[in-house]
C-alpha positions in Angstrom: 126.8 98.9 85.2 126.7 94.9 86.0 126.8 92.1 84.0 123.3 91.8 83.2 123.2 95.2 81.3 126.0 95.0 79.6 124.8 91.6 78.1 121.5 93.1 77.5 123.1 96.2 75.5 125.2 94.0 73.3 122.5 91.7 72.8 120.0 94.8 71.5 122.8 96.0 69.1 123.4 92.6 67.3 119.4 92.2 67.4 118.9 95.6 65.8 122.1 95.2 63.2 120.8 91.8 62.6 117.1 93.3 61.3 118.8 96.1 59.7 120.9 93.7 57.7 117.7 91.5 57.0 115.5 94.3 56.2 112.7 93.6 58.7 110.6 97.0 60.6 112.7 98.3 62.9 110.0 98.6 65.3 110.0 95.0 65.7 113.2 94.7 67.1 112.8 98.0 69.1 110.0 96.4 71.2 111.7 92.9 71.7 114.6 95.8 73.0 112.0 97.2 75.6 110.7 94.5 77.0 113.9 92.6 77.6 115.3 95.9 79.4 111.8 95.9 81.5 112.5 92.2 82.1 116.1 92.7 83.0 115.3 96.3 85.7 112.1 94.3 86.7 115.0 91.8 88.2 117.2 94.7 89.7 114.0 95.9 91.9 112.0 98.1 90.2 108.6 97.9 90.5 107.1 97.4 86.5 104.4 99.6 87.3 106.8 102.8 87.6 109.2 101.1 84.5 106.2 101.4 82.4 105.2 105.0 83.8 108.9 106.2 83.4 108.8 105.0 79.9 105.4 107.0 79.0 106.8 109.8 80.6 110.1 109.7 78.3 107.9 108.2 75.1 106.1 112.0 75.5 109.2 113.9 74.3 109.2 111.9 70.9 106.1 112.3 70.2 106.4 115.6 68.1 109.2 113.6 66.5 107.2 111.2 65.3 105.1 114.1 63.9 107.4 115.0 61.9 108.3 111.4 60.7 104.9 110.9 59.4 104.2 114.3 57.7 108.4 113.7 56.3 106.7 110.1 54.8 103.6 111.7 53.6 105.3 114.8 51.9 107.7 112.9 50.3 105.4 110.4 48.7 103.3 113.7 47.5 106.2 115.6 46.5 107.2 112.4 44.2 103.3 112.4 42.3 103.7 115.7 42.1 106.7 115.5 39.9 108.8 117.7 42.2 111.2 115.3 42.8 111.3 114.1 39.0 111.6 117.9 37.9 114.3 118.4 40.4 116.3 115.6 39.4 115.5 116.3 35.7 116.7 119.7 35.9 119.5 118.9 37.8 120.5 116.3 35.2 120.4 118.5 32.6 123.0 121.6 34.1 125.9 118.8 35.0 129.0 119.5 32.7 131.2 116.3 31.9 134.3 118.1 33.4 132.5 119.3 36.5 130.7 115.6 37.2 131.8 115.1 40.8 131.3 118.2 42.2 127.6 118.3 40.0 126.8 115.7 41.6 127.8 116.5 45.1 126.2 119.8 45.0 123.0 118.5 43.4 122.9 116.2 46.0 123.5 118.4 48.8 120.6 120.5 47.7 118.0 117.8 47.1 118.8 116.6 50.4 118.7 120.2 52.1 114.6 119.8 50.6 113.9 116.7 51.2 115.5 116.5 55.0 116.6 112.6 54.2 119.5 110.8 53.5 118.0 107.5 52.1 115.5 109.4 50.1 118.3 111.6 48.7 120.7 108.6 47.8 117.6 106.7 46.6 116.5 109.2 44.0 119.5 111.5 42.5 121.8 109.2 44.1 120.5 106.4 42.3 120.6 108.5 39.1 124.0 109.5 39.3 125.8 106.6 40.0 124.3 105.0 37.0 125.3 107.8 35.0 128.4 107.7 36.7 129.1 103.9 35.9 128.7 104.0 32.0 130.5 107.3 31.6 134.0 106.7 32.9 134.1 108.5 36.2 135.3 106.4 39.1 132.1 104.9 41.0 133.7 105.1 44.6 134.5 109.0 44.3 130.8 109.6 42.9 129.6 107.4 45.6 131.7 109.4 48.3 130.5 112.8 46.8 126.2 111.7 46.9 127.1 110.4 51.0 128.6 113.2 51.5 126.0 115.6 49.6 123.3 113.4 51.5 124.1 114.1 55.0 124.9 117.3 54.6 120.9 118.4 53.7 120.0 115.9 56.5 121.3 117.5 59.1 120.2 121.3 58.4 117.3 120.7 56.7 113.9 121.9 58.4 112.3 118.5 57.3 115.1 116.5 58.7 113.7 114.3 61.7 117.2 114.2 63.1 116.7 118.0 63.5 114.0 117.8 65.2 114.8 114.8 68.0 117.8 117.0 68.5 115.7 120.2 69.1 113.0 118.2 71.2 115.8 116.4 73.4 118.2 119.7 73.8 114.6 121.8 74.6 115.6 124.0 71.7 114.1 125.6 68.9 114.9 124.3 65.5 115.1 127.6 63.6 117.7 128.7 65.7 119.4 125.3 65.8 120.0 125.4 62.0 121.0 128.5 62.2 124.4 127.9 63.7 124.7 124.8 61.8 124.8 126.5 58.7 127.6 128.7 60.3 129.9 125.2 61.0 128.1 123.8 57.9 129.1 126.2 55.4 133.2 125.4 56.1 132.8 121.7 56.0 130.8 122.5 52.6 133.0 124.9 51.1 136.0 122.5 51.8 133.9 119.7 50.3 133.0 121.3 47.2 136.8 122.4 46.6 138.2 118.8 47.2 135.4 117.4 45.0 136.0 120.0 42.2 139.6 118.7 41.6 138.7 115.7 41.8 136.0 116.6 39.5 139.0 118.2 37.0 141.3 115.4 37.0 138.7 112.5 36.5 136.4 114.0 34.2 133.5 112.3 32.9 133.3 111.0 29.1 130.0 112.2 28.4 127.0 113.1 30.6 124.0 111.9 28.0 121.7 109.7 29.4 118.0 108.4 28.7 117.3 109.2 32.4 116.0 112.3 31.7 114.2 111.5 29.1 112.1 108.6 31.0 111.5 111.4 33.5 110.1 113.9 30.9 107.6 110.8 29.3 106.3 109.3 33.1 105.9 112.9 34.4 104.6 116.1 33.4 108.0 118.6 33.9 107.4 122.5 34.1 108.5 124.8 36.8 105.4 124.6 38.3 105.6 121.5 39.8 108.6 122.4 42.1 106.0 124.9 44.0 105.6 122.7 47.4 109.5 122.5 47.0 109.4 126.8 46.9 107.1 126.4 49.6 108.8 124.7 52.4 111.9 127.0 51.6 110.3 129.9 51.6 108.0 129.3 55.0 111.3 128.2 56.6 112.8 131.2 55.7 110.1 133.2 57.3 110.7 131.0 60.3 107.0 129.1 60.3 106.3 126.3 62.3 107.9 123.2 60.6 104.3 121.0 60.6 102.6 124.3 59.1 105.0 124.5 56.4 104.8 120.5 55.6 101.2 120.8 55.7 100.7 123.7 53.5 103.5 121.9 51.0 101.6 118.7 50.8 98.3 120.5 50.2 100.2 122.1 47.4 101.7 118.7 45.8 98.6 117.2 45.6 97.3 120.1 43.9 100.2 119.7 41.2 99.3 116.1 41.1 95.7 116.7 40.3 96.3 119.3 37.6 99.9 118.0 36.0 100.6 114.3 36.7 98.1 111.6 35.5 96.9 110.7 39.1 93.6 110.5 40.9 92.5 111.6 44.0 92.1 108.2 45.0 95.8 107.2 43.6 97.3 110.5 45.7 95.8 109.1 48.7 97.5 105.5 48.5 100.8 107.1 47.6 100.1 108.7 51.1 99.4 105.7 52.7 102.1 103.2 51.4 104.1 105.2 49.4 104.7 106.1 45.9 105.9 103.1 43.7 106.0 102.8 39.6 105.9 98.9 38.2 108.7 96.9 38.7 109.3 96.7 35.0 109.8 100.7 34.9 113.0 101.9 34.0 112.6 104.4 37.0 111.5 101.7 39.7 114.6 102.2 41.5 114.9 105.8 40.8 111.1 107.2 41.8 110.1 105.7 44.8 109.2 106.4 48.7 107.5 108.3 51.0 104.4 107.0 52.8 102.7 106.8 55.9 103.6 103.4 56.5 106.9 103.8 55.2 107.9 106.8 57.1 
């Protein structure tokens, strides 16, 4: 590696940490990234013809990827007008014991994230959710912090709606199914270890009291009944049976917007810009940070 690359590598990372920091598109910053590394093998010989036909030829793997990324976007913004998400977190809420806080919370979050197959929209909804009920009840705000990271990643990773599943099955040539299949076997130790080191934690910082008005903003924006955690029941189930992943998310969304129709106070028309730019309450809302995501164009 000469000179040149090396000084082209660095200068891609601070570029990229630099719009990450400043919240720009990352896409902006990845095709500043290509055509500076065109510019730079363009100089060490290579014809930019073949640079551009070795780069369509590597773009084709992630295509299926970026599949995936949309229909993930598109889902999760139905699966929010739906009031899945709401009902999950509701429900969830409403089963964590003072004493057992921690571990609630890390468990809640480990299966919110197992259905969503994200991180950020994980941390961004139950996340959010505990660490404000977290803050105001006495419970250390690093350890809950640690516990919804934690909880987080571990649904991202094993989840069949989890794009980093997917670019590691389309990159290794492998099939998914089976790919989650022996994560869960290395999965379940790191989780059971978890879950024990969070439950005496859990037992020696208990939380003062678990009663928030989170719940009860959820129950008067949405409509909450079992029924509107179908498309969640869905994806599981079709996973389960080992059907193709953009089957199962298509068949889910199809169900959510159904529930949005009949349950939530949405219009076809509203359903299709959640779709598009994602699903967003006013500012003024007291669940603005809480309810939000998904999209097309935020995928």
């Amino acid at each position: 590696m000469g000179i040149d690359l090396i000084i082209t590598f660095l200068g891609v990372f601070f570029l990229l940490v630099f719009s990450v920091s400043q919240g720009y598109f990352i896409g902006f910053p990845l095709g500043v990234a290509l055509v500076i590394f065109l510019g730079v093998m363009k100089g060490r010989g290579f014809p930019l013809g073949t640079l551009i036909a070795m780069a369509w030829r590597g773009s084709q793997k992630s295509w299926g990827v970026i599949i995936i990324l949309f229909l993930v976007g598109v889902v999760s913004a139905a699966w929010i007008a739906a009031g899945t998400v709401p009902a999950i977190v509701y429900y969830g809420l409403q089963v964590i014991q003072p004493r057992y806080f921690i571990v609630s919370g890390f468990l809640l979050t480990s299966f919110v994230s197992l259905l969503l197959g994200t991180s950020f929209g994980t941390v961004g909804t139950v996340g959010t959710a505990l660490m404000v009920m977290a803050r105001s009840s006495g419970v250390d705000e690093n350890l809950m912090a640690g516990a919804v990271i934690a909880g987080a990643y571990f649904g991202d990773r094993i989840s069949p709606m989890s794009s980093s599943a997917h670019l590691i099955a389309t990159l290794t040539e492998t099939k998914i199914y089976q790919n989650i299949k022996h994560l869960w076997q290395t999965n379940l130790i790191a989780l059971s270890l978890a879950t024990v080191i969070y439950l005496l934690l859990s037992l020696t910082t208990p939380a003062a009291t678990t009663q928030q008005n989170i719940t009860a903003e959820i129950a008067q924006t949405f409509t909450i009944n079992p029924l509107v955690i179908a498309p969640a029941f869905v994806i599981l189930g079709l996973a389960i049976a080992q059907v193709p992943v953009k089957l199962s998310m298509l068949l889910s969304l199809i169900t959510a917007l159904g529930c949005s129709l009949i349950y939530q106070p949405y219009s076809l028309m509203d359903n299709l810009q959640f779709l598009l730019w994602g699903f967003t309450l006013a500012p003024n809302h007291p669940l603005a940070d809480i309810v939000k995501g998904g999209g097309w164009c935020r995928c």
